[in-house]
LOLO-377477 format. One record per residue (C-alpha): x, y, z. Coordinates in pm, whole numbers, plus 50000, padded with zeros to 5 digits. Example, Ala and Ser with C-alpha at 12.3 -4.5 7.8 and 13.67 -1.06 7.14 Angstrom:
// LOLO-377477
     px     py     pz
  51230  49550  50780
  51367  49894  50714
END
This chain:
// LOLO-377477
     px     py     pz
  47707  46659  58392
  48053  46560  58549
  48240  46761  58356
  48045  47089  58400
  48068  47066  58778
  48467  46996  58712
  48461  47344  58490
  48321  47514  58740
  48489  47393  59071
  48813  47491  58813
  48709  47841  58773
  48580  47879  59171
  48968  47826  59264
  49112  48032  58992
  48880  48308  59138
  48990  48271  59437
  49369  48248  59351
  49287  48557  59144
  49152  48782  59466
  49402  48694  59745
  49668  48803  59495
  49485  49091  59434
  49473  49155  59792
  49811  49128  59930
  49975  49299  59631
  49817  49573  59562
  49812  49753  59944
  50203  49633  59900
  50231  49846  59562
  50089  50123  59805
  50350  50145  60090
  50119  49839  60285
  50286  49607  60455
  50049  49292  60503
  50180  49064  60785
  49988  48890  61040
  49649  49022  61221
  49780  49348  61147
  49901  49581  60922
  50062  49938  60880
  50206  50151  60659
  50558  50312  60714
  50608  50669  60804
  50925  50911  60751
  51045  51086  61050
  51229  51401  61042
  51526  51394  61321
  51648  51739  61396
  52033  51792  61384
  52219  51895  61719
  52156  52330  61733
  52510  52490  61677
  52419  52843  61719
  52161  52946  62007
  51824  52959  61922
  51856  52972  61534
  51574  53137  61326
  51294  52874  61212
  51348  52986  60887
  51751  52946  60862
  51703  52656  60983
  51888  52352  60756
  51586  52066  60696
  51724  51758  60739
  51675  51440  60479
  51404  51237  60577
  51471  50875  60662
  51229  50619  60684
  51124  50455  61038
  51095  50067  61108
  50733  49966  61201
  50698  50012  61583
  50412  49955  61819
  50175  50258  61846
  50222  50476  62132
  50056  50691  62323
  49999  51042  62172
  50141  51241  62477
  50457  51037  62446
  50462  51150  62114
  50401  51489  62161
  50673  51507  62461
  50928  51356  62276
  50883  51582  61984
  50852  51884  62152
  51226  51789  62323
  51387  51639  62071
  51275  51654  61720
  50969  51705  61497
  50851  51430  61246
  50632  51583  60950
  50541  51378  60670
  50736  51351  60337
  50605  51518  60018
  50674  51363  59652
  50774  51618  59359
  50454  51685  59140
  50558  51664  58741
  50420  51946  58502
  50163  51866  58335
  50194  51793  57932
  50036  52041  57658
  50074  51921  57297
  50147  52175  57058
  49898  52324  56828
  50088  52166  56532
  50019  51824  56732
  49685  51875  56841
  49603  51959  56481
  49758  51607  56374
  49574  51449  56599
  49211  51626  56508
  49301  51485  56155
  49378  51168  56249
  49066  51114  56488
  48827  51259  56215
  49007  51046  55963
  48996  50746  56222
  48577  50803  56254
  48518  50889  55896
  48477  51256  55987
  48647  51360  55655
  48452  51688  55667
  48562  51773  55997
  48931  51741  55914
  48873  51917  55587
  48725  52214  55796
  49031  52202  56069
  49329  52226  55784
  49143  52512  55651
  49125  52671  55949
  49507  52613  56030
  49562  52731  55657
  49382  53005  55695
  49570  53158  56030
  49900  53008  55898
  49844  53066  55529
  50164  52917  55357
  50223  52602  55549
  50336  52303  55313
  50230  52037  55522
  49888  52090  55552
  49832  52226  55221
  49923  51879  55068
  49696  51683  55323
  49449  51931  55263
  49434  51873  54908
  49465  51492  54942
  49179  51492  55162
  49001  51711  54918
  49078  51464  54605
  48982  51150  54855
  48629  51352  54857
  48539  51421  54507
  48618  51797  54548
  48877  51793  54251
  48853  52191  54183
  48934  52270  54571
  49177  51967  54560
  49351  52118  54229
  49377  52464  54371
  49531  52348  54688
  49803  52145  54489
  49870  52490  54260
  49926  52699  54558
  50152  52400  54766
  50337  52395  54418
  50363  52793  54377
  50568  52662  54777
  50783  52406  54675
  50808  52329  54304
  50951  51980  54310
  50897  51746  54127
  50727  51508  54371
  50471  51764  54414
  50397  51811  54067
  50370  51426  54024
  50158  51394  54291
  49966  51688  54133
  49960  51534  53773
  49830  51160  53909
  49534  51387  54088
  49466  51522  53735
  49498  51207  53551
  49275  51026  53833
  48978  51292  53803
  48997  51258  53372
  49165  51596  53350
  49397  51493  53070
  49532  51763  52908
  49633  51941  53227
  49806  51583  53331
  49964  51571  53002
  50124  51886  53024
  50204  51805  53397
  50406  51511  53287
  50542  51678  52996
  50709  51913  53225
  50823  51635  53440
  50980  51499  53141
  51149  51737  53061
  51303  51787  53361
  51428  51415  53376
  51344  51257  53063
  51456  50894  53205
  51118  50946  53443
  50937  50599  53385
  50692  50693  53593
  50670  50986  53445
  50606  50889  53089
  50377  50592  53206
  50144  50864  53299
  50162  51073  52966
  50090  50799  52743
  49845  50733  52987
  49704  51112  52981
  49726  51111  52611
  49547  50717  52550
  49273  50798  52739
  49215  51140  52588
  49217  50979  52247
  49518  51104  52151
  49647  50793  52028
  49925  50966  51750
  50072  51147  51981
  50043  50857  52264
  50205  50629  52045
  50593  50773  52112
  50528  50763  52435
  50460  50369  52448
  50683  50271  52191
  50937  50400  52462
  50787  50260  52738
  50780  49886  52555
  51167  49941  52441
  51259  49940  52824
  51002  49709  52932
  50915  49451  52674
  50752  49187  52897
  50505  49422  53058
  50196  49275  52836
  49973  49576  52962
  50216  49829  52781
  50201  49584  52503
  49816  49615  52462
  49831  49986  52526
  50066  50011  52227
  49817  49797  52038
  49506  49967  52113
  49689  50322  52035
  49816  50223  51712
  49488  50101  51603
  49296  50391  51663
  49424  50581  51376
  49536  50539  51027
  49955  50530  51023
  50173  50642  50665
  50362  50351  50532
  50665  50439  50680
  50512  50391  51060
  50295  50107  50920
  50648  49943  50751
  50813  50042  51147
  50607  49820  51291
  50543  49523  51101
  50975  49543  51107
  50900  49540  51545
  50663  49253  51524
  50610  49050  51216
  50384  48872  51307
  50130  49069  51474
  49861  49072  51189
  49690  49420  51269
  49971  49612  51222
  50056  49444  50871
  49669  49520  50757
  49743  49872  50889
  50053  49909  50581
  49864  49745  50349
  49532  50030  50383
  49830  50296  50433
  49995  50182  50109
  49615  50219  49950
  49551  50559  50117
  49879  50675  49954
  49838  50479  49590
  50084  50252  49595
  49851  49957  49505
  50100  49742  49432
  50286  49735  49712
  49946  49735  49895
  49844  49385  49702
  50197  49278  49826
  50129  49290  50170
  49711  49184  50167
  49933  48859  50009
  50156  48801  50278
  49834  48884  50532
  49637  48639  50332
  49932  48378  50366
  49970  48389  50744
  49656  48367  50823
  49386  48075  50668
  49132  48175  50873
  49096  48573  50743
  48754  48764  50753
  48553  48768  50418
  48591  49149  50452
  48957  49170  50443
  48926  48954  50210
  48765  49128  49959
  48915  49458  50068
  49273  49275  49930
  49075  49203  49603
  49046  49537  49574
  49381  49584  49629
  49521  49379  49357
  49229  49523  49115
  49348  49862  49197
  49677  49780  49118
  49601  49632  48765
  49671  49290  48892
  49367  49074  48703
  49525  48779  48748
  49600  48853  49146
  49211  48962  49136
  49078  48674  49036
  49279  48447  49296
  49219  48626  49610
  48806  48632  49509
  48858  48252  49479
  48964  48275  49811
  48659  48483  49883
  48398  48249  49735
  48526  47932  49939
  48468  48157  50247
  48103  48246  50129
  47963  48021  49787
  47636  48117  49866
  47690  48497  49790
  47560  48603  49425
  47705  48957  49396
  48099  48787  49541
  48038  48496  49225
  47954  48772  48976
  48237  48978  49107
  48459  48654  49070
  48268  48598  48738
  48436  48975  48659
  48773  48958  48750
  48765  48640  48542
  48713  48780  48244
  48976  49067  48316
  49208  48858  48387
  49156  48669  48050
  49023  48342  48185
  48740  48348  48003
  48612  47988  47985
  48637  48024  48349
  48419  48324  48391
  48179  48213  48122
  48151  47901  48370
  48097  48108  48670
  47803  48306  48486
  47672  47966  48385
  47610  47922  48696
  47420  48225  48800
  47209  48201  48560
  47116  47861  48612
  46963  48041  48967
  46770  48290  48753
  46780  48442  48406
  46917  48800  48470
  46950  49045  48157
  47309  49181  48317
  47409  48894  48329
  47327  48731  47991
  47520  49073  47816
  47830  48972  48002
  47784  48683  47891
  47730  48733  47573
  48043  49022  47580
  48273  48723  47688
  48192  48503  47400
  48255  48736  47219
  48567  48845  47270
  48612  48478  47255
  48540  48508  46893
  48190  48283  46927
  47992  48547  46740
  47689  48280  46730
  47670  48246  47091
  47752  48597  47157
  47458  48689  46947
  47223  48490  47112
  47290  48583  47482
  47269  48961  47420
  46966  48932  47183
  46819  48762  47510
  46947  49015  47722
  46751  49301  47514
  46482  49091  47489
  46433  49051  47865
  46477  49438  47895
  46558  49653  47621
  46834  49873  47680
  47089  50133  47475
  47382  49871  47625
  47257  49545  47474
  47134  49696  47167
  47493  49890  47125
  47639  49515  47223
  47454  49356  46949
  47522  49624  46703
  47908  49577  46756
  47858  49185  46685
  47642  49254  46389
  47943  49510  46282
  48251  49296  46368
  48146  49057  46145
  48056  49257  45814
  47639  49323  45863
  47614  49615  45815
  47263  49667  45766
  47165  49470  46084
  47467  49699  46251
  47297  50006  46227
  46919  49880  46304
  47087  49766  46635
  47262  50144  46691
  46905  50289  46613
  46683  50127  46863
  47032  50214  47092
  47022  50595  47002
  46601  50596  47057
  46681  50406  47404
  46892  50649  47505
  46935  50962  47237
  47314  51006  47183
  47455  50682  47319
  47814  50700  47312
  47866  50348  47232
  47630  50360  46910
  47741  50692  46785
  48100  50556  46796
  47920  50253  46616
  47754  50408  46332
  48082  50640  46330
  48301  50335  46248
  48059  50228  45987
  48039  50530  45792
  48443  50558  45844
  48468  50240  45721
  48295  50246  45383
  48475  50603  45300
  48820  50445  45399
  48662  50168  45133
  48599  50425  44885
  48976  50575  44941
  49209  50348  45026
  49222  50229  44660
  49336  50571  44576
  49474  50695  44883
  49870  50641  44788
  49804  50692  44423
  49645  51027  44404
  49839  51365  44421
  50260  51485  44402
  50505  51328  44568
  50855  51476  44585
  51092  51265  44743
  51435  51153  44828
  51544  50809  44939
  51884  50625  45031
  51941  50231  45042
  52300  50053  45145
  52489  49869  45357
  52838  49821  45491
  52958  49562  45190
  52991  49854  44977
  52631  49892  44794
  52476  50218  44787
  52179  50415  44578
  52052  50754  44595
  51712  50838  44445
  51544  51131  44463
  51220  51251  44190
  50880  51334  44163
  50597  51069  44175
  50211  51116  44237
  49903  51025  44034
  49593  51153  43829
  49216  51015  43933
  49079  50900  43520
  48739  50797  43649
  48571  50706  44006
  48733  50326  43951
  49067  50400  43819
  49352  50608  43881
  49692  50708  43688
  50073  50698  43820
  50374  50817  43771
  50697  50869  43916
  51036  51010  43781
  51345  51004  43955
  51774  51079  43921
  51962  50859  44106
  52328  50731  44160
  52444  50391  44243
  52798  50284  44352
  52894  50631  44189
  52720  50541  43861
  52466  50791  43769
  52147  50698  43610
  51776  50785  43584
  51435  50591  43591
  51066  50654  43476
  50729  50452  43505
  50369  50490  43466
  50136  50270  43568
  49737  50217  43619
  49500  50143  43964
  49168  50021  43961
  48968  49809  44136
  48766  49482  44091
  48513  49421  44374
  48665  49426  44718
  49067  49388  44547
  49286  49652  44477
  49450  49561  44137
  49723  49796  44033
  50005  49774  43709
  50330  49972  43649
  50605  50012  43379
  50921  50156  43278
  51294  50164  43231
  51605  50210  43444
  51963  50340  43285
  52261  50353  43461
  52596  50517  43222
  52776  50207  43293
  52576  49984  43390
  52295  50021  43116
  51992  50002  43071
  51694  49774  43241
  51299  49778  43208
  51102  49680  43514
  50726  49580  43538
  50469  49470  43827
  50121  49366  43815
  49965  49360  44185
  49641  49233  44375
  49492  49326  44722
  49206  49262  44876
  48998  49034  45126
  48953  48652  45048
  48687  48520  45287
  48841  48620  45628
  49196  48648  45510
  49358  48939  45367
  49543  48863  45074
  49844  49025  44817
  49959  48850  44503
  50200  48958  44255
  50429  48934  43946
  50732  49187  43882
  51043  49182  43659
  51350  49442  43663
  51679  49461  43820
  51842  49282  44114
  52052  49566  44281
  51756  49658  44527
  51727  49318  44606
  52033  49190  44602
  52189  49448  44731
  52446  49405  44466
  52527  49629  44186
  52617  49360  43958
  52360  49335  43588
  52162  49105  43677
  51792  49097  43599
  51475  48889  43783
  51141  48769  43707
  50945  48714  44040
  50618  48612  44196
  50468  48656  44571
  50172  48569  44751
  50041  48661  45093
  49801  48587  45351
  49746  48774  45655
  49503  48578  45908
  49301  48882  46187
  49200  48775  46495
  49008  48965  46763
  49351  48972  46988
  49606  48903  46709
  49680  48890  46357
  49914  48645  46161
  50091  48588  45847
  50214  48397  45588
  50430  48470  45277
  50617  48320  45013
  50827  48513  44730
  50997  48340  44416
  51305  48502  44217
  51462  48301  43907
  51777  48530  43841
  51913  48614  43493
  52227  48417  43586
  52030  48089  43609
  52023  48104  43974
  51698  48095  44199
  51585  48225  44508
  51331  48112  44780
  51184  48304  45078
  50927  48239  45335
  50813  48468  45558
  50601  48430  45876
  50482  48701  46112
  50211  48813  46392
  50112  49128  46591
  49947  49135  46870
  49851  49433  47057
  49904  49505  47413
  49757  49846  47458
  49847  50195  47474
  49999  50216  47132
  50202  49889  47195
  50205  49557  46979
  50411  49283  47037
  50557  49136  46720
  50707  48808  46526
  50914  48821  46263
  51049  48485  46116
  51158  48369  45765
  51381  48119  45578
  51574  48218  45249
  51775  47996  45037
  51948  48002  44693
  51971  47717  44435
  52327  47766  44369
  52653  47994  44511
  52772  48288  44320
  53075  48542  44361
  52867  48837  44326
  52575  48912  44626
  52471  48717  44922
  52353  48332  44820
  52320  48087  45131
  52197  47760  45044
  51961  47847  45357
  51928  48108  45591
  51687  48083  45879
  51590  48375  46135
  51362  48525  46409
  51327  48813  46598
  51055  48879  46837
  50970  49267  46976
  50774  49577  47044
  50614  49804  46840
  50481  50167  46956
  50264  50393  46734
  50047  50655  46755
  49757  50779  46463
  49569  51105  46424
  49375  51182  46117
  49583  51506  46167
  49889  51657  46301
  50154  51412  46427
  50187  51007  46381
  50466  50849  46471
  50554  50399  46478
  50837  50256  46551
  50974  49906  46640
  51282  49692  46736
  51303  49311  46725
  51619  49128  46799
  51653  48796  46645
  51922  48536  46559
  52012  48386  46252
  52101  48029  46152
  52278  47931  45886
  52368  47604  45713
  52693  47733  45548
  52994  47922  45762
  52872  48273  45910
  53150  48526  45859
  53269  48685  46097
  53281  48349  46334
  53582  48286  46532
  53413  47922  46582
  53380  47720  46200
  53121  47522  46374
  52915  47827  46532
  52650  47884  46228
  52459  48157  46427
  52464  48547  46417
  52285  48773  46659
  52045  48991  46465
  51893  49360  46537
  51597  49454  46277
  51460  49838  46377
  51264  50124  46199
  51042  50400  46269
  50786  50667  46091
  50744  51025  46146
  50463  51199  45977
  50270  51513  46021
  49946  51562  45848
  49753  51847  45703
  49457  51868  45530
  49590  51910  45161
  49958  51799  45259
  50123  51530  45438
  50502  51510  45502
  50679  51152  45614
  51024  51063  45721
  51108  50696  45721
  51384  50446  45826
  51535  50104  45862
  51804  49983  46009
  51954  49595  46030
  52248  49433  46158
  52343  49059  46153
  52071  48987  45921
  52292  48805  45664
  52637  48734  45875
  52733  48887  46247
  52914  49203  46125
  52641  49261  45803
  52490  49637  45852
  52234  49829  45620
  52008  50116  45646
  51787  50286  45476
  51575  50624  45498
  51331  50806  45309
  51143  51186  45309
  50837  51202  45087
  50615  51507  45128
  50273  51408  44962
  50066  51713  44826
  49664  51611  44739
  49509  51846  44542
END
């Protein structure tokens, strides 16, 4: 309560303090003077000068400057009017009036807009620069307010008109900016575009300028041609993370060639998009490969991918023939999601195309411990095949078709039954295939290969024998052998089982001229070709030599097999036109394997001169597709003792590994050829060696096959060529031109 009542006794006296201050200073601002009981304001008295002339004219009369008068007592008014009318006359003084201030209508319309603008009266200032616009049509200045205060109101169309016509004025390029942000503000894109585009071009440094055409572009979804515009923006400012994302988000919404795709990974590395964005470019263009390449390097970076990129790189690598990368990136796949059937059967095939097939037999093992599924038992069943378990095979397909009969498994089975020599079952399978499904490709081809296969049966036995055979041949070498043959050979059919040949033939060796006959007989016991020849050899100089072979061919269980006996002269085999006779013996086996075959060969000479001869040969062919094989040659050779006259190392070792390409037709062109490199080891000294210790020689083996068939005529050109195969600088050839004529 005390301290209200000091509060208000406070503001009392500054009341108080306020009005008598009030009082004596304003009268004073007023011409008062305040000063005692009473108070007065001062007056100006006009004192008239001393009259020169007599009785001047009031008017002429000069007006002297009024002077102010010190307060006096009041006096009488007659006293006043006395002295006045003798002396002088005081009037009152008058203060110079100022002229009044008119704004200008420029102002006044300023200030309308700004005290619309000031009360939210946008209409009303709208309405006033029209009206000025409209009486002074052409004014710059009120144009561009107008048509900001027209964009500020959501009347874009008026607002764009007014900035056309205050451009049409003054064509600058702040206008036009201005003009441009109005279109990119209201979405008008295109229009901004072309706005900036023009500011561009006139000052193509214009940051702001190209800011706002990426940004006219971007939002238009124009995101190509947005792109340059960024990319430009980011090379001057690289820390701006907004232009950054812009350049993201433009990039990604559209599908760049590999050489943008390979620009930007180069810019950022390690931004992840833009490397999945080369890697679908390099698969939009078909370069799988390179595609697979960078999926890899995606896949590497990053542990934590998405199952569908994922897969989408197994595609990749499947597309670019990459089994093997296949397989490994749906690995990858499965740990992400085990669960997933179909991405386990699609691991299950790559797999198997890859050639893991113990793998993907596991991998179906394990589907169809989930359920028995017929698909799945005939890939199965496929895969042990090919991995030469015919019994399991069997069984898995059989279950297959017995689960649901289809064309496939029965065709499946009938291959199994055919691969390995059941005929009969073979073609009950390719029935119920071609009822299934009348004209089944794979049984036709089945039953096609059966029916080929017993008439090449029927034939082959004859196949060489039967017709006339001109021909011309040439064997040597660079140690001074050579022979020159050229005759007539063919045969005669005696019965359905048998078949007669003969050949006749002049030839030349070393210069010595000679001739050479034989006739000979081929039948056939069982599955084995057995054939028998004779005749003589004689030479002017060198003499005379008979010759004789006896021959077998034919399957032994699995193997293929070729014995033989043969007597005659050494030159062809020796390579040496010395007299020497031979009497030899061979055997063969050749082992087939659904990938591969292999072989196995041994060959016995005893030699007239007492010496002997010993040669093993090994070999195996495997084919890689397309034509191709890859091949093995290897072999050891040895003689019992030296001699002066032809090639006799106590034992010879070599092998060559290489390709072989060929082509057959039943008609018109067929053409083989191969090359196989080697080395040779030797236990004596290799000639030709600067090193005596060095018992090695690079070898080259090589020879192709040209023939072109006909119907009743076939013609063949033939040739071998080897170097190194008995010392480093050892070469011989030889070639051959038969043309076969079947009756």
């Amino acid at each position: 309560m005390s301290t209200r009542r000091w509060y208000s006794m406070a503001l009392i006296f500054t009341v108080v303090v306020i009005s008598a201050g009030a009082a004596f200073s304003i009268p004073s601002a007023l011409g008062w003077h305040l000063w005692g009981p009473l108070s007065k304001r001062p007056t100006v008295v006009a004192t008239k000068p001393p009259a020169t002339h007599k009785n001047p004219p009031a008017s002429v009369a000069p007006q002297q400057q009024a002077t102010p008068v010190a307060a006096t007592p009041a006096v009488s008014a007659p006293n006043v009017a006395t002295a006045s009318s003798t002396h002088t006359s005081v009037k009152p003084a008058t203060k110079p009036v100022a002229k009044k201030w008119v704004p200008s209508d420029r102002q006044h319309l300023r200030d309308v807009v700004y005290l619309a603008g000031k009360e939210n009266r946008p209409a009303d200032a709208i309405a006033a620069l029209e009206a000025w616009d409209a009486k002074q049509h052409g004014d710059p200045e009120a144009l561009r307010e107008l048509a900001r205060l027209l964009a500020r109101n959501s009347r874009s169309a008026e607002a764009f008109v007014r900035y056309r016509e205050l451009l049409a004025l003054l064509p600058d390029n702040d206008t036009r900016t201005e003009y441009a942000d109005a279109l990119l503000a209201f979405q008008r894109y295109d229009s901004a575009a072309a706005n900036y585009r023009i500011l561009i071009a006139a000052d193509t440094a214009s940051f702001s300028a190209h800011l706002g055409l990426a940004r006219s572009l971007a939002w238009a979804d124009h995101s190509r041609e947005a792109e340059p515009e960024l990319h430009w923006l980011v090379a001057r400012a690289p820390s701006d993370t907004l232009l950054v994302s812009m350049l993201h988000v433009a990039r990604g919404a559209y599908d760049p060639s590999s050489a943008e795709g390979s620009r930007w990974v180069a810019e950022e590395p390690k931004f992840e998009p833009y490397r999945l964005a080369l890697a679908r470019a390099y698969m939009r263009e078909s370069r799988a490969s390179l595609s697979a390449a960078q999926f890899d390097s995606l896949l590497a970076a990053d542990f934590a991918t998405p199952l569908p990129i994922v897969r989408e790189a197994a595609s990749a690598h499947a597309a670019a023939g990459d089994s093997v990368g296949n397989a490994r990136v749906l690995r990858r796949a499965m740990a992400l999601s085990p669960s997933d059937a179909s991405m386990r059967k699609s691991y299950a095939d790559a797999l198997a195309w890859s050639g893991d097939r113990s793998a993907a037999i596991a991998q179906y093992d394990t589907l169809l411990a989930v359920r028995s599924d017929p698909d799945l038992l005939l890939a199965r069943g496929r895969l042990y095949a090919w991995s030469g378990n015919n019994a399991l095979a069997s069984r898995d397909v059989a279950a297959s078709a017995s689960l649901r009969p289809t064309a496939v498994a029965f065709a499946t089975l009938g291959d199994l039954y055919r691969w390995r020599g059941d005929r009969v079952q073979a073609r009950e399978a390719y029935d119920r295939a071609r009822i299934l499904n009348p004209g089944d490709a794979q049984a036709t081809a089945g039953l096609a290969s059966i029916d080929l296969a017993e008439q090449h049966e029927a034939e082959s036995f004859f196949d060489r024998d039967v017709g006339f055979i001109p021909f011309v041949s040439y064997l040597g070498d660079n140690a001074g052998f050579e022979l020159y043959s050229g005759g007539l050979g063919g045969g005669f059919m005696l019965a359905s089982r048998a078949a007669l040949t003969f050949a006749a033939d002049e030839r030349r060796l070393n210069g010595d001229n000679g001739e050479s006959g034989d006739i000979g007989l081929v039948t056939h016991l069982g599955g084995f070709r057995v054939a028998g020849d004779g005749g003589f050899t004689r030479y002017s100089q060198i003499g005379e030599f008979g010759f004789g072979s006896l021959s077998s061919t034919g399957p032994l269980g699995r193997l293929w097999s070729s014995f033989g006996i043969r007597t005659g002269p050494t030159y062809q085999w020796l390579m040496s036109s010395q007299r020497l006779t031979y009497t030899g013996a061979s055997a063969s086996l050749t082992m087939p394997f659904r990938w591969a075959a292999i072989s196995a060969g041994i060959d016995q000479m005893w030699l007239s001169d007492g010496n002997g001869r010993t040669s093993l040969q090994f070999g195996a062919r495997y084919p890689i597709g397309f034509g191709f094989a890859a091949l093995y040659s290897g072999g050891m050779i040895g003689f019992n003792r030296s001699s002066d006259f032809y090639w006799d190392p106590h034992r010879f070792t070599s092998h060559a590994v290489g390709l072989e390409l060929a082509t057959h037709s039943d008609s018109g062109f067929n053409f083989s050829a191969r090359v196989l490199p080697g080395i040779g080891t030797s236990t004596d000294v290799v000639n030709g060696s600067s090193d005596p210790a060095d018992r090695r020689s690079g070898q080259l083996s090589s020879g192709f096959a040209l023939d072109y068939r006909r119907r009743w005529w076939t013609l063949t050109l033939d040739g071998d060529y080897a170097q190194g195969v008995r010392e480093s600088r050892y070469h011989s050839a030889r070639a051959g031109f038969r043309l076969r004529i079947t009756p």
